[in-house]
RORO-122768 format. One line per field, with one value per atom (N, C-alpha, C): residue in one letter; chain; atom name; x, y, z. Coordinates in steps of 0.1 Angstrom, whole numbers, always signed. Example, Ala and Ser with C-alpha at 12.3 -4.5 7.8 and 13.67 -1.06 7.14 Angstrom:
2
r: c(a_a_a_s_s_s);
c: c(A_A_A_A_A_A);
a: c(N_CA_C_N_CA_C);
px: c(+132_+123_+132_+128_+137_+129);
py: c(-57_-45_-33_-22_-11_+0);
pz: c(+78_+78_+78_+71_+71_+79);
//
This chain:
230
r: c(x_x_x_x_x_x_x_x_x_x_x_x_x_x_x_x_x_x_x_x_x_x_x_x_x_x_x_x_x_x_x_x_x_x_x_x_x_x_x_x_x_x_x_x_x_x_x_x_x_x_x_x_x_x_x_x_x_x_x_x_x_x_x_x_x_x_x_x_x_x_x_x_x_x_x_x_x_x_x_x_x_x_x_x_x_x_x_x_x_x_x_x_x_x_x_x_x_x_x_x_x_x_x_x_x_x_x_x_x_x_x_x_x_x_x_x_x_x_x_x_x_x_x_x_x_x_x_x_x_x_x_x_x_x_x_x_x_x_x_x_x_x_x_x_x_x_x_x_x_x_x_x_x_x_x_x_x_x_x_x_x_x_x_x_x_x_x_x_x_x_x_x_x_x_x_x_x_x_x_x_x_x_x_x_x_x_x_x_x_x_x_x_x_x_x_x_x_x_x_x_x_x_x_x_x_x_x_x_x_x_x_x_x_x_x_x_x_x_x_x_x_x_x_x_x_x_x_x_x_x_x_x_x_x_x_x_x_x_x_x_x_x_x_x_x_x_x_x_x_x_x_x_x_x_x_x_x_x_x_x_x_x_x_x_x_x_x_x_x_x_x_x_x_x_x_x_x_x_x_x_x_x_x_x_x_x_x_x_x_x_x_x_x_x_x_x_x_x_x_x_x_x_x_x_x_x_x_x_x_x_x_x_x_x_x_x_x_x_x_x_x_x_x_x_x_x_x_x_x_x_x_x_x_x_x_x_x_x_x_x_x_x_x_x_x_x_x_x_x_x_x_x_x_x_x_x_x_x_x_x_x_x_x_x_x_x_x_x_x_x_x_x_x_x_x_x_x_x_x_x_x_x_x_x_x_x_x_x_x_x_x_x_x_x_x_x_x_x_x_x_x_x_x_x_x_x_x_x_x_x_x_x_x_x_x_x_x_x_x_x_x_x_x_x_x_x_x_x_x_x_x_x_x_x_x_x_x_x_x_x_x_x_x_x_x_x_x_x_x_x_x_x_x_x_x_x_x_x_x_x_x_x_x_x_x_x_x_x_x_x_x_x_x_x_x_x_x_x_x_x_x_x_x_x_x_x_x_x_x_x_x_x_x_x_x_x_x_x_x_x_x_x_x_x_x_x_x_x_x_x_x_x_x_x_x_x_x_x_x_x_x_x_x_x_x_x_x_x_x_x_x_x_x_x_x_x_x_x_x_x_x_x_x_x_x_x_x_x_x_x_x_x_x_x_x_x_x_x_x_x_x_x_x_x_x_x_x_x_x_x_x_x_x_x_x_x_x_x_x_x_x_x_x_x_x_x_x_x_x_x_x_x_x_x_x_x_x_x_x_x_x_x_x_x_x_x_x_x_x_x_x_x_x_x_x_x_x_x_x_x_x_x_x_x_x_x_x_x_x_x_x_x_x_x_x_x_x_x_x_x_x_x_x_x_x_x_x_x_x_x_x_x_x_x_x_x_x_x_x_x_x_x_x_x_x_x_x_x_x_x_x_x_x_x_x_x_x_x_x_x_x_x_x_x_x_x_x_x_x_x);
c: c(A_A_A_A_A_A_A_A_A_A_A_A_A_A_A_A_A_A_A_A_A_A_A_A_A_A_A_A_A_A_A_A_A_A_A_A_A_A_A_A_A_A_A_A_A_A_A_A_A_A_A_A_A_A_A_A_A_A_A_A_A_A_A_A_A_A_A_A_A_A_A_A_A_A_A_A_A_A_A_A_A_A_A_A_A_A_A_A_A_A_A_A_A_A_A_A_A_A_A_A_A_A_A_A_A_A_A_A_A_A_A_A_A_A_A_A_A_A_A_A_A_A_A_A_A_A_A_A_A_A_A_A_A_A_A_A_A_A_A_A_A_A_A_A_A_A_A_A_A_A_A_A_A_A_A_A_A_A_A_A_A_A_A_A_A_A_A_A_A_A_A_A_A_A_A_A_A_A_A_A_A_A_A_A_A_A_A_A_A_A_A_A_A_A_A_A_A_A_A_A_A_A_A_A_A_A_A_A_A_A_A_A_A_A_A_A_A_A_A_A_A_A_A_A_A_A_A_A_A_A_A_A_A_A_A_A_A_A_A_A_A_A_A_A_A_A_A_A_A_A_A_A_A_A_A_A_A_A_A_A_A_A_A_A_A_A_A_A_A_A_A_A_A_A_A_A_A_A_A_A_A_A_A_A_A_A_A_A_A_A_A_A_A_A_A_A_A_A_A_A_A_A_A_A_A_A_A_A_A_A_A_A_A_A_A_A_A_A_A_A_A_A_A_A_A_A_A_A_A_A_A_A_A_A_A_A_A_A_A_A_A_A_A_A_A_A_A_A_A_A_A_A_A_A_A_A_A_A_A_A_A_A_A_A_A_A_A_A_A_A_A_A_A_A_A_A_A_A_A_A_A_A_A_A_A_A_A_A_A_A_A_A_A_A_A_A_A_A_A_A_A_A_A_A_A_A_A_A_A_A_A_A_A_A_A_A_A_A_A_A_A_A_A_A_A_A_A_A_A_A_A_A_A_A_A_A_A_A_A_A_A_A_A_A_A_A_A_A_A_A_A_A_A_A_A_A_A_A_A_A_A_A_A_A_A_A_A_A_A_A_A_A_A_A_A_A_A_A_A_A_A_A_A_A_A_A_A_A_A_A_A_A_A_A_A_A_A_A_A_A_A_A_A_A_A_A_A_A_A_A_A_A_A_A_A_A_A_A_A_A_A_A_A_A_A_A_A_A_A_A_A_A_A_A_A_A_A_A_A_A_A_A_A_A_A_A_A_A_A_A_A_A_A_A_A_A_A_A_A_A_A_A_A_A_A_A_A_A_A_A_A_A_A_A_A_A_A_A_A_A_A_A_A_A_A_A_A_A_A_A_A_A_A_A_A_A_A_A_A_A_A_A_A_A_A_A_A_A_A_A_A_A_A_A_A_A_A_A_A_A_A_A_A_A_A_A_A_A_A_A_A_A_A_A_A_A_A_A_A_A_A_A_A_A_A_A_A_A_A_A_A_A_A_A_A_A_A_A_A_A_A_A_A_A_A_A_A_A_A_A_A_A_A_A_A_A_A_A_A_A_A_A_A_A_A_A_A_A_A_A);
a: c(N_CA_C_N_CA_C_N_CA_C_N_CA_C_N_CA_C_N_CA_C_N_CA_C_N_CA_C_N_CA_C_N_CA_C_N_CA_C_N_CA_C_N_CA_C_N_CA_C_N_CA_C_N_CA_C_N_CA_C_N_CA_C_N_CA_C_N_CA_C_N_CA_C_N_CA_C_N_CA_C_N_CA_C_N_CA_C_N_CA_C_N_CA_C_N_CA_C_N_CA_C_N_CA_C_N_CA_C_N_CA_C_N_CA_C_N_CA_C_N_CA_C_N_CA_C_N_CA_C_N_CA_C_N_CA_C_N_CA_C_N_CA_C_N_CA_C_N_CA_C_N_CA_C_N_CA_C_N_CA_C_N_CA_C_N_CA_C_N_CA_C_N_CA_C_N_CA_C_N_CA_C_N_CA_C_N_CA_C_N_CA_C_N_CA_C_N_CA_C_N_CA_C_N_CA_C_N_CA_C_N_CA_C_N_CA_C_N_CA_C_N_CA_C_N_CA_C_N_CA_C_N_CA_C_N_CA_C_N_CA_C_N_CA_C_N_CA_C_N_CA_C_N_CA_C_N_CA_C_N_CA_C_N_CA_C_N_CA_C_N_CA_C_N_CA_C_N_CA_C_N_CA_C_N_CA_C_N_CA_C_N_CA_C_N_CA_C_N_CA_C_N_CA_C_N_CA_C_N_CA_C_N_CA_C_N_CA_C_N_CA_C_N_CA_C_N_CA_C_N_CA_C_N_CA_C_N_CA_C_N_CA_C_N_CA_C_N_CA_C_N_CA_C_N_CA_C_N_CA_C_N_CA_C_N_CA_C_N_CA_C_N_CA_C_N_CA_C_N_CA_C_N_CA_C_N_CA_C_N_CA_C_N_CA_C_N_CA_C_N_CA_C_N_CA_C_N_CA_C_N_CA_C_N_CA_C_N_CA_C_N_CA_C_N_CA_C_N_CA_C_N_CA_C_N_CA_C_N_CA_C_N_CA_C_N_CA_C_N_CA_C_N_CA_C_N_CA_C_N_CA_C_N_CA_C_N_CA_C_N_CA_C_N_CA_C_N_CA_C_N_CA_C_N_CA_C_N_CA_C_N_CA_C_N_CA_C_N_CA_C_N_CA_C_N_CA_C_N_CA_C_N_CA_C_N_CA_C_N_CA_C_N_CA_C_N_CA_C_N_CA_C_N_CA_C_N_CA_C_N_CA_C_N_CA_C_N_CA_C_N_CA_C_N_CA_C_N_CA_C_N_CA_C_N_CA_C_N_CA_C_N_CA_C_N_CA_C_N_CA_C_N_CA_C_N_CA_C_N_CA_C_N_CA_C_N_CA_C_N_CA_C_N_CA_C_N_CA_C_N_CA_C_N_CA_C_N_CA_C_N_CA_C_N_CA_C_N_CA_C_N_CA_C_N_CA_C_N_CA_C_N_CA_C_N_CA_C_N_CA_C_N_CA_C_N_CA_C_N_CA_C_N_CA_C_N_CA_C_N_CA_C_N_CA_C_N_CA_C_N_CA_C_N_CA_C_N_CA_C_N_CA_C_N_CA_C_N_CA_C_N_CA_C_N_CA_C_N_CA_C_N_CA_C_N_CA_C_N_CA_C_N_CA_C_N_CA_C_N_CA_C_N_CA_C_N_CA_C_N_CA_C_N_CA_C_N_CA_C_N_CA_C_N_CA_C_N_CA_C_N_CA_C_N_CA_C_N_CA_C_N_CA_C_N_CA_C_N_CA_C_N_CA_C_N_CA_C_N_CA_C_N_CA_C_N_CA_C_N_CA_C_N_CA_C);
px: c(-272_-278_-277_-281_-281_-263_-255_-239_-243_-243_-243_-248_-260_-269_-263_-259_-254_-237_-235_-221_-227_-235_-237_-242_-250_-257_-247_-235_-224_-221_-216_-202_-208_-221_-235_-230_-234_-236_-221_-213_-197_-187_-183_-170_-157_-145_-134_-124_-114_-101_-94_-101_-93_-102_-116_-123_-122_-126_-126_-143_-141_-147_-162_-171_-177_-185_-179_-183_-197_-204_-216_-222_-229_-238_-246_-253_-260_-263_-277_-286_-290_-291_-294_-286_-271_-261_-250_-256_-252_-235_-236_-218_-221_-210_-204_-191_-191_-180_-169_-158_-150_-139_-132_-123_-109_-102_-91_-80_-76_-68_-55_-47_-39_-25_-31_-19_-20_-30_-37_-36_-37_-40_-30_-26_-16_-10_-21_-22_-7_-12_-4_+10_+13_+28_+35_+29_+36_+32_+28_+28_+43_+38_+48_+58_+58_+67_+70_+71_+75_+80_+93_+105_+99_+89_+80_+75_+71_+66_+75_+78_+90_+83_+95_+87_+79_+82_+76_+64_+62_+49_+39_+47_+41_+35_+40_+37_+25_+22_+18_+3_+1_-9_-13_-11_-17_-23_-17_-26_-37_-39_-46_-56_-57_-66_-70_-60_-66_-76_-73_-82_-98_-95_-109_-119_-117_-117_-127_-117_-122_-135_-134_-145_-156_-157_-167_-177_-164_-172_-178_-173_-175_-190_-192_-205_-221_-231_-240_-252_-264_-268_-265_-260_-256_-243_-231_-218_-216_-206_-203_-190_-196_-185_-182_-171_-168_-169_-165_-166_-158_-149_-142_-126_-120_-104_-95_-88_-74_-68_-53_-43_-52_-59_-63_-74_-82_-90_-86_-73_-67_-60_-66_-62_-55_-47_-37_-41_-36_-41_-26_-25_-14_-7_-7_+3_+4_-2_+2_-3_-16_-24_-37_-37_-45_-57_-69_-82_-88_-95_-104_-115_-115_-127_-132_-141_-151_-158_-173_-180_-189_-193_-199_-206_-199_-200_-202_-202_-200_-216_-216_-233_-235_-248_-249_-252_-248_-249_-260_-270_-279_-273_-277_-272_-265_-265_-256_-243_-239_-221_-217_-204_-197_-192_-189_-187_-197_-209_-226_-227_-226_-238_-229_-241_-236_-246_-245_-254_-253_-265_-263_-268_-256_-258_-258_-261_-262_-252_-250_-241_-228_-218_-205_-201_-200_-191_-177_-169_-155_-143_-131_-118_-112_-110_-107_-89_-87_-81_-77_-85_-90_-104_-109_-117_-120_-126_-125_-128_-121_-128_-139_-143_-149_-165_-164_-174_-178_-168_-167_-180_-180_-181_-194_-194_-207_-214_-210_-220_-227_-216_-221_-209_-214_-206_-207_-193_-190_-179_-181_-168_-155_-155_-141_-138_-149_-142_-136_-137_-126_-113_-115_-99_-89_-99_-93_-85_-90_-85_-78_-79_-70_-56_-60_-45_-35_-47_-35_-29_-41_-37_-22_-24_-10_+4_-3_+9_+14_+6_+9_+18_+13_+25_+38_+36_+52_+57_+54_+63_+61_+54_+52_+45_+40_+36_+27_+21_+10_+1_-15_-24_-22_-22_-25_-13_-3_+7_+13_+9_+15_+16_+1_+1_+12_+12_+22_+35_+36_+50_+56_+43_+49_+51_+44_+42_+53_+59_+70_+90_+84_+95_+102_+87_+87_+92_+87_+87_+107_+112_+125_+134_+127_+136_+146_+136_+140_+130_+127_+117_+121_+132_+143_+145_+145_+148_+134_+123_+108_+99_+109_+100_+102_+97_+99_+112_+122_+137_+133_+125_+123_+116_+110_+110_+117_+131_+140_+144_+157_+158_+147_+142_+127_+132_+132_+138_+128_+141_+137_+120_+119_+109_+95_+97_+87_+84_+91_+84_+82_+86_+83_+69_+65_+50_+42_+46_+33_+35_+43_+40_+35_+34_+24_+14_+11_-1_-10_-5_-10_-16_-3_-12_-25_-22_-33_-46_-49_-60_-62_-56_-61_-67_-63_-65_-77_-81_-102_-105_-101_-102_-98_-103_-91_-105_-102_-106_-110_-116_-115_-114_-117_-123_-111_-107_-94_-83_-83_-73_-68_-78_-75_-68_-76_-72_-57_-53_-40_-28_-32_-28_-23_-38_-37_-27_-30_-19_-2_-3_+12_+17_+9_+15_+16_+9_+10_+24_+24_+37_+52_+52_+59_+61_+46_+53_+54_+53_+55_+74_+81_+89_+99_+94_+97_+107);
py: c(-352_-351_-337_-326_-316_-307_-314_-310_-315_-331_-337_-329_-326_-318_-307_-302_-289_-292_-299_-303_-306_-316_-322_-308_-300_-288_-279_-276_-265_-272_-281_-290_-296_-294_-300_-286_-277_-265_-256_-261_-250_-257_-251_-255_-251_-249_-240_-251_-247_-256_-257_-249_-250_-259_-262_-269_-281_-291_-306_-308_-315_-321_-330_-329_-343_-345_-358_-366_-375_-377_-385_-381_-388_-383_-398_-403_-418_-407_-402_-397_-408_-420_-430_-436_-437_-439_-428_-417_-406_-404_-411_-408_-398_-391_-384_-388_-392_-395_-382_-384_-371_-373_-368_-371_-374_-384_-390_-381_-379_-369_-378_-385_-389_-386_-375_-365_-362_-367_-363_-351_-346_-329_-327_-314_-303_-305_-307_-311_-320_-335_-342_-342_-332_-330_-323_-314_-303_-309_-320_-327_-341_-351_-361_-363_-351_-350_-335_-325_-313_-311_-320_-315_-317_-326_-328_-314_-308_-293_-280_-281_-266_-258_-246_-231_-229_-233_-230_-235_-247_-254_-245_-245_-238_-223_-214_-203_-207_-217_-219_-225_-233_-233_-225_-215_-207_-192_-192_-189_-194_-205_-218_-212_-218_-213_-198_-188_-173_-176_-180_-184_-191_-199_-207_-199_-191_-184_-171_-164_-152_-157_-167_-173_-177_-185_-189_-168_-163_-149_-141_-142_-138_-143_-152_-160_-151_-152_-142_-154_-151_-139_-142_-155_-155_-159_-152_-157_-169_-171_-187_-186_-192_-196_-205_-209_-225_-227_-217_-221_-232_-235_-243_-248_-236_-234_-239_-249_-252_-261_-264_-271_-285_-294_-306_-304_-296_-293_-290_-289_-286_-298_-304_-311_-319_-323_-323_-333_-328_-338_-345_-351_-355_-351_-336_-327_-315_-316_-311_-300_-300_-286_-285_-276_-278_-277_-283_-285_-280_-272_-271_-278_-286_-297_-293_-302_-302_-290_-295_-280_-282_-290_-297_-284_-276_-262_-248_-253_-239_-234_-221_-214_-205_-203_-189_-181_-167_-156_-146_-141_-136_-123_-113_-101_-93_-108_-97_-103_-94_-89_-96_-103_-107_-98_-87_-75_-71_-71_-65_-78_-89_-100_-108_-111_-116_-128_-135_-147_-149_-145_-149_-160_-165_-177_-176_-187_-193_-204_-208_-227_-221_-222_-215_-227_-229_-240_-238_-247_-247_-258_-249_-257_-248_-248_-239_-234_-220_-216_-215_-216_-210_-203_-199_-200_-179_-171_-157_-153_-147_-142_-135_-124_-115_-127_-138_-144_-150_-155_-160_-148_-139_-127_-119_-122_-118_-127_-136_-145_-145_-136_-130_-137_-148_-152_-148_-145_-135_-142_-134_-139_-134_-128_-122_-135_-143_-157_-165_-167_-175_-165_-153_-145_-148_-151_-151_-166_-172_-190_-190_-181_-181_-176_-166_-160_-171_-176_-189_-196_-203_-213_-211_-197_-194_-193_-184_-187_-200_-210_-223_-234_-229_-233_-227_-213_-207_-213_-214_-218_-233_-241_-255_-257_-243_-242_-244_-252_-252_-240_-246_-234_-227_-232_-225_-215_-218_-202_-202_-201_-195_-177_-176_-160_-153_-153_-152_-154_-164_-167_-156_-155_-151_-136_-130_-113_-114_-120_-118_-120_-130_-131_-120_-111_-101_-85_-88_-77_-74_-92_-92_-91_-91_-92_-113_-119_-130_-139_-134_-143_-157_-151_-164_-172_-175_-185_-189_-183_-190_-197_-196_-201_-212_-226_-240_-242_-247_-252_-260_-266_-283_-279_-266_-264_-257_-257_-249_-243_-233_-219_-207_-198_-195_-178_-173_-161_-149_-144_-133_-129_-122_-114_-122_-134_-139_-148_-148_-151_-142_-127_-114_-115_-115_-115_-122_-135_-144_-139_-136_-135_-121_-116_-99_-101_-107_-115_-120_-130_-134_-130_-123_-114_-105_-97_-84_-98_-106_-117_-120_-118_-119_-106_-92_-80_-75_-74_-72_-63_-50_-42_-40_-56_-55_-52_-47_-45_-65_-68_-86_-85_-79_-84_-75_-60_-58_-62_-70_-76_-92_-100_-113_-107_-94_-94_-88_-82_-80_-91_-102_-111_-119_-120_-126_-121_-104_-99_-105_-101_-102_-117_-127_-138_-142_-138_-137_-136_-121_-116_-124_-129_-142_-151_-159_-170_-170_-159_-151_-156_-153_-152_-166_-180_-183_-192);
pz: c(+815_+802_+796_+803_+797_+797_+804_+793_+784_+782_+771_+759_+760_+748_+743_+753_+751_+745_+746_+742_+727_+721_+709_+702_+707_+696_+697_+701_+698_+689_+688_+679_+670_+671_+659_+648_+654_+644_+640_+649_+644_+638_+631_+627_+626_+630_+633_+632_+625_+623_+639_+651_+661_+670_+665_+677_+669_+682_+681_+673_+660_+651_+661_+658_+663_+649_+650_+640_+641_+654_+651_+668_+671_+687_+686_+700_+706_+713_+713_+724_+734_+733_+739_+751_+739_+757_+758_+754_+758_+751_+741_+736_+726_+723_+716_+711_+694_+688_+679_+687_+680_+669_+658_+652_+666_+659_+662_+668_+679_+682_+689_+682_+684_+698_+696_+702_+720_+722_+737_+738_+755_+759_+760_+756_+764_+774_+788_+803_+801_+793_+794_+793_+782_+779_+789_+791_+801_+818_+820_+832_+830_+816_+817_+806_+798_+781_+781_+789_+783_+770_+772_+760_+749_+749_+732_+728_+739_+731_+734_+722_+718_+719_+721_+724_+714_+697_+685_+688_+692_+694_+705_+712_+729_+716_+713_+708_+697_+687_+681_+691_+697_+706_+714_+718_+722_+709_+700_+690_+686_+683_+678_+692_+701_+709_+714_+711_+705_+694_+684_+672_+674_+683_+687_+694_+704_+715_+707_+699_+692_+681_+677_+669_+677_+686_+693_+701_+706_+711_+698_+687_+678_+668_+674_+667_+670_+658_+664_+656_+665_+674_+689_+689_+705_+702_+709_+714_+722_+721_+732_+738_+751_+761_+763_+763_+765_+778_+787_+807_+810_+805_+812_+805_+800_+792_+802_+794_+802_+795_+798_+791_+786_+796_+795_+786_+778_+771_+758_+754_+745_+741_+729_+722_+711_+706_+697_+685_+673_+663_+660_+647_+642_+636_+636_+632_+640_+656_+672_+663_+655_+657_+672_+677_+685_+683_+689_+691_+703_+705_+721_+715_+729_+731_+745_+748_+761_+763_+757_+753_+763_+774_+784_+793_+799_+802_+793_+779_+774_+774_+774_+772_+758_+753_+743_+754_+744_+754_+750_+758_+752_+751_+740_+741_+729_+717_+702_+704_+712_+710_+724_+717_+731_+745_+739_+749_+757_+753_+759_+767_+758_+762_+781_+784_+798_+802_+814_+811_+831_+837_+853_+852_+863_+868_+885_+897_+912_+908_+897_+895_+890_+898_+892_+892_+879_+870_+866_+864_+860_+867_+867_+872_+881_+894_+899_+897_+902_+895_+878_+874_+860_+855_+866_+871_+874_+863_+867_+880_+887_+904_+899_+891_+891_+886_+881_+877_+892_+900_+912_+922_+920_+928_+922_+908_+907_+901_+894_+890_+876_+869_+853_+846_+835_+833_+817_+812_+802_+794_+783_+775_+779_+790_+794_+807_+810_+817_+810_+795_+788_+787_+786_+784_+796_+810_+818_+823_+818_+816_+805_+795_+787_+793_+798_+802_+817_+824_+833_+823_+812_+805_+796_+792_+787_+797_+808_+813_+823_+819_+821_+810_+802_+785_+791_+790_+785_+801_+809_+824_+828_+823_+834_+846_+853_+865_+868_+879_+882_+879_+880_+875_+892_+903_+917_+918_+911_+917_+904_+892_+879_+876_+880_+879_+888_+903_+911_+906_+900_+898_+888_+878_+865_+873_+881_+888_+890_+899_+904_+895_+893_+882_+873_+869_+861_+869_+881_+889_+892_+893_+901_+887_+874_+862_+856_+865_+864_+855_+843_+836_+834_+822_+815_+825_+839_+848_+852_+848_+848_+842_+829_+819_+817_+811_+810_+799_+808_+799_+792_+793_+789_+774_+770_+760_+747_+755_+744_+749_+739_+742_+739_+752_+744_+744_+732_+725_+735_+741_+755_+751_+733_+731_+735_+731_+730_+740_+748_+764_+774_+772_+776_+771_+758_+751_+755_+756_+766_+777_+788_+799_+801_+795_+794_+788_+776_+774_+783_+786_+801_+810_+815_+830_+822_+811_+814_+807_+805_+804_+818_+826_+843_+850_+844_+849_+852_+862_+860_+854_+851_+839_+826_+820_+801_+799_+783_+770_+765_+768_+760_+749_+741_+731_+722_+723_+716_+723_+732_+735_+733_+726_+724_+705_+702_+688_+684_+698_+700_+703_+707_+712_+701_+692_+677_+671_+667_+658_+662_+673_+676_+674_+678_+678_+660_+652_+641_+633_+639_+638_+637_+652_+657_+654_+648_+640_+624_+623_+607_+609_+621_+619_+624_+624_+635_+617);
//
């Protein structure tokens, strides 16, 4: 009951062209009604349809959820965490704009500013491996645990890899100069710059000493940039 609540009074009070709409709530049997997402999750494509999502697409979703991300930390007087980012949470409408949904886990954060504010928890909630170590370890859960699910989550778009050895993969790849042979075929030809960008994107969203907060707005700019040009 109390995801449920907590799920109906976020999506009761926000509105963002990148989150999932809810359109009505049954406190009684516990539903929650959401606009029509024709399109199912992310998860799905990049498990049983790759080829459906082009690199343009792939690049354009992971903006779309820069967008959600920075809005939700950005909200005052408490910020929000969704606590639980990943492909299957990312949902598609009928023109494959994306939606984050499943607000089941997310918290306000006491404290102002998403950078200050922090929220201890004993109940480490999530998906593992998407999942921040540093939240793992101390138990403060922050808006730099969505940067860090952000950053698998991305580099699970631009490659197809599982969430358990995506980061690895991408380290290495990068380290041997073999990206272009890492990144998912099945979504095109993906233009060197711009899978160099997500996969550096990526990792420093894994790095336990980022900037969060000037770095999702770097992430933004750039991808901006990119599909400025696409």
């Amino acid at each position: 009951m109390a995801e449920f609540l907590q799920e109906m009074e976020v999506l009761g009070r926000m509105r963002h062209p990148n989150l999932v709409k809810l359109i009505g709530a049954c406190v009684k049997l516990r539903a929650l009604v959401y606009e029509f997402l024709p399109h199912g999750s992310v998860e799905d494509y990049l498990k049983e349809n790759p080829r459906l999502l082009t690199w343009q697409m792939r690049t354009r979703i992971v903006y779309d959820i820069c967008s959600a991300l920075t809005f939700l930390h950005s909200i005052k007087p408490e910020p929000v965490v969704h606590g639980d980012l990943k492909p299957a949470n990312i949902l598609l409408d009928a023109n494959f704009i994306s939606k984050l949904a499943d607000f089941g886990l997310c918290r306000f954060l006491p404290g102002g500013t998403a950078s200050a504010a922090f929220l201890e928890t004993h109940n480490i909630q999530g998906t593992q491996w998407y999942i921040d170590p540093d939240f793992l370890e101390t138990g403060k859960l922050t808006a730099g645990c969505d940067v860090y699910s952000f950053g698998i989550t991305m580099l699970r778009i631009l490659t197809g890899a599982p969430a358990a050895r995506v980061y690895r993969k991408v380290v290495r790849a990068i380290r041997e100069k073999s990206l272009m042979a890492t990144v998912d075929s099945a979504a095109g030809g993906w233009p060197e710059n711009v899978a160099e960008y997500l996969a550096r994107m990526g990792l420093e969203c894994c790095e336990p000493e980022r900037e969060n907060s000037k770095l999702m707005k770097e992430i933004s700019t750039g991808l901006q940039d990119i599909l400025a040009k696409i």
